[in-house]
N, C-alpha and C positions, 0 to 999 in steps of 0.2 A: 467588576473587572478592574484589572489592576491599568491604572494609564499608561505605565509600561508596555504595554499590550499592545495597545493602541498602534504605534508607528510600523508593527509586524503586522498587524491585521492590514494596514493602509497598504500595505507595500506587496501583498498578495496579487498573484495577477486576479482575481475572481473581484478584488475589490478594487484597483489599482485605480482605472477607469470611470468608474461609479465617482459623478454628483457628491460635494464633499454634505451637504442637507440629506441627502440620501443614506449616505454612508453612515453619518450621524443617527439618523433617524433608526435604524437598522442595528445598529451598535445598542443602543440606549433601551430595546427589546429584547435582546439579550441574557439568557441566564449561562452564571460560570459556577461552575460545578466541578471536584475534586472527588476523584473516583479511588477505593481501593483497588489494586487485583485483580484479578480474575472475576469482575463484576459483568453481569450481560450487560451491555447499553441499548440495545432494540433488537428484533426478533422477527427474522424474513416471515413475511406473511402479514406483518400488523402494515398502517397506515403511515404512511410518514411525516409525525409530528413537528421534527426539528431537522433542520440543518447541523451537521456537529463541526467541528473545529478543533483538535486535534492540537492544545500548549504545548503540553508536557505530556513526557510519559510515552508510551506503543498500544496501537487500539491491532486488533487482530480481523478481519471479519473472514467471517466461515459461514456453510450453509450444510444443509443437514437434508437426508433422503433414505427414506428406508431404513433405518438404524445406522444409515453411515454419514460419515460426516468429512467433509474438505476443509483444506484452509482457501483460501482465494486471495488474499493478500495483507501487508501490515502497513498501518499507518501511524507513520513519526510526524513531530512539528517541524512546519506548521501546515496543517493541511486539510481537505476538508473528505467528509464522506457522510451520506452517500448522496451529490447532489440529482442527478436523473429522477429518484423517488422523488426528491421535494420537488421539483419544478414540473413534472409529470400528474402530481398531485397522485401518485401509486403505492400502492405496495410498495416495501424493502421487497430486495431479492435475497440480501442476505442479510444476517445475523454480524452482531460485534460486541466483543468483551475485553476487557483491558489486561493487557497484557502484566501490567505494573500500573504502580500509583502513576494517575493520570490527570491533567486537568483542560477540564475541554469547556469551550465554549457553545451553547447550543442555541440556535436560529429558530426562531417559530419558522415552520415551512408557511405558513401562509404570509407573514410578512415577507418573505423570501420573493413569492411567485410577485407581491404585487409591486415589489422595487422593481424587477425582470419587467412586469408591464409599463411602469412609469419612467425608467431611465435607460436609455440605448446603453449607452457606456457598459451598464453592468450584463446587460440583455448579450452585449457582443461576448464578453467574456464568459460567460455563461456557455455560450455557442461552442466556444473558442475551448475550454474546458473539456465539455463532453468528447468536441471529438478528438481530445489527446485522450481520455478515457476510453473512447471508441478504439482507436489504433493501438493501445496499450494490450483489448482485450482482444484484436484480430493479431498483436506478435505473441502473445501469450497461447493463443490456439496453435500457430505455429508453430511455438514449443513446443510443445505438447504431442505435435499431429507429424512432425517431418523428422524429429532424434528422437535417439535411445534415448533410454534412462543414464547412459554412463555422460553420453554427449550432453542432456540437460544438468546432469549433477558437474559436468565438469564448467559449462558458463553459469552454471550458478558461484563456483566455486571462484573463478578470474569475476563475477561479478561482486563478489565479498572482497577478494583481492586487489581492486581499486578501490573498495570504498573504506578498506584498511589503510587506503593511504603508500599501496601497493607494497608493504610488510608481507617478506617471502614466510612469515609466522604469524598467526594470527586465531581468533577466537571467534568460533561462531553466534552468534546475537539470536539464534532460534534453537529448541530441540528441536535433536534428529527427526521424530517421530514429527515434528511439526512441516520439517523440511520436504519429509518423502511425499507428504500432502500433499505440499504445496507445487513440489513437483512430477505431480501424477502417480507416487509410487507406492508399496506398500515399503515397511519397517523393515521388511526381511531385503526385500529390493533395493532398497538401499544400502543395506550393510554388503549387500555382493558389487553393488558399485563402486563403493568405496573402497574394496580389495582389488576391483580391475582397476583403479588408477594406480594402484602402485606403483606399476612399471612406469609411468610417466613422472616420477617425482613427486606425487601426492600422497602424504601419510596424515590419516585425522589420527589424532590419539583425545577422546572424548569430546570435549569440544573444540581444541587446539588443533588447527592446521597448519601445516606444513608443506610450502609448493619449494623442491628443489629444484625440476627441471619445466621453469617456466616455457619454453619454446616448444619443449613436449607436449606439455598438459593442453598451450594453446591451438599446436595442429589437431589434437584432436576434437577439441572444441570449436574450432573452425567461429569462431563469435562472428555476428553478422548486425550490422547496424540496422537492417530491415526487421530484426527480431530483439536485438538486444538493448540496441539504443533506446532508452525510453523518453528521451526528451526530444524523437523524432516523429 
């Protein structure tokens, strides 16, 4: 592990807390591993070996039923997944593969479980963790369960539009085909959503968007901090 590392990983809230002997101890267990691609890194159903950690690079995780297959979410640095398996000592629920060259760092899960028994500090944030993960995945059912398709592709869309830095042009960071996934829908369903915003100001031309009439596109998105805010 590069020492550079180091002061990111401290600065995590999951470590932030944790005993600096601890932290150490935990750190120095460690394997750092540099992924190509579209590589799988673990597969819903197996055990869960490591804690992963997420430097460089987009980790994707999806899960798979019946010959079909979702996205569930994407992970940037610095961050970790999937911690519930390690600390549960369970099964993945889902599968993850790199999106692009990655470098991630990986936790033995059993070292993981026994810092969680031996230091409050990290045991709190642990807690403290899940259940933003928990409310993460009861606003995401709400997506899902109470809008349309046009209503989730339109706060997915103001939700790309601040993280562009609120550029009324801007590029999508996922395929479409990835997108419709991720937002319950099929490929074909999404391209008809993306011709009902028009009338609101929204043109994609491939992956480049375009929000002309921001005040439009937001009434009908109606964005709600009980569903959108993720840092709540």
């Amino acid at each position: 592990m590069r020492p550079s590392d180091l002061p990111d990983l401290r600065n995590l809230e999951l470590f932030r807390d944790m005993e600096e002997a601890r932290f150490e101890e935990l750190m120095h267990a460690a394997y750092v591993q540099t992924f190509p691609p579209q590589v799988d890194l673990i597969t819903e159903g197996d055990m869960s070996d490591f804690l992963h950690i997420v430097l460089e690079g987009r980790v994707e995780l999806f899960a798979s039923w019946n010959k079909r297959e979702t996205v569930i979410a994407t992970v940037e640095p610095i961050s970790t997944f999937i911690l519930a398996a390690t600390i549960k000592d369970a099964p993945y629920l889902m599968s993850a593969r790199t999106l692009e060259k990655s470098r991630l760092i990986l936790l033995p899960s059993s070292d993981v479980r026994a810092v969680f028994d031996a230091d409050s500090g990290f045991a709190r944030s642990v807690v403290t963790e899940l259940a933003a993960r928990y409310r993460s995945v009861v606003k995401n059912t709400k997506n899902l369960k109470l809008r349309s398709s046009i209503e989730r592709l339109a706060n997915y869309l103001l939700q790309q539009y601040e993280e562009a830095g609120q550029a009324p042009t801007y590029d999508l960071t996922m395929e479409k085909r990835k997108i419709a996934s991720l937002l319950g829908m099929t490929p074909e369903n999404l391209s008809r959503a993306i011709k009902s915003l028009r009338p609101y100001g929204v043109t994609i031309d491939g992956q480049c968007v375009t929000i002309d009439k921001l005040g439009d596109l937001q009434g009908l998105a109606k964005p709600s901090p009980l569903i959108d805010d993720l840092n709540r």
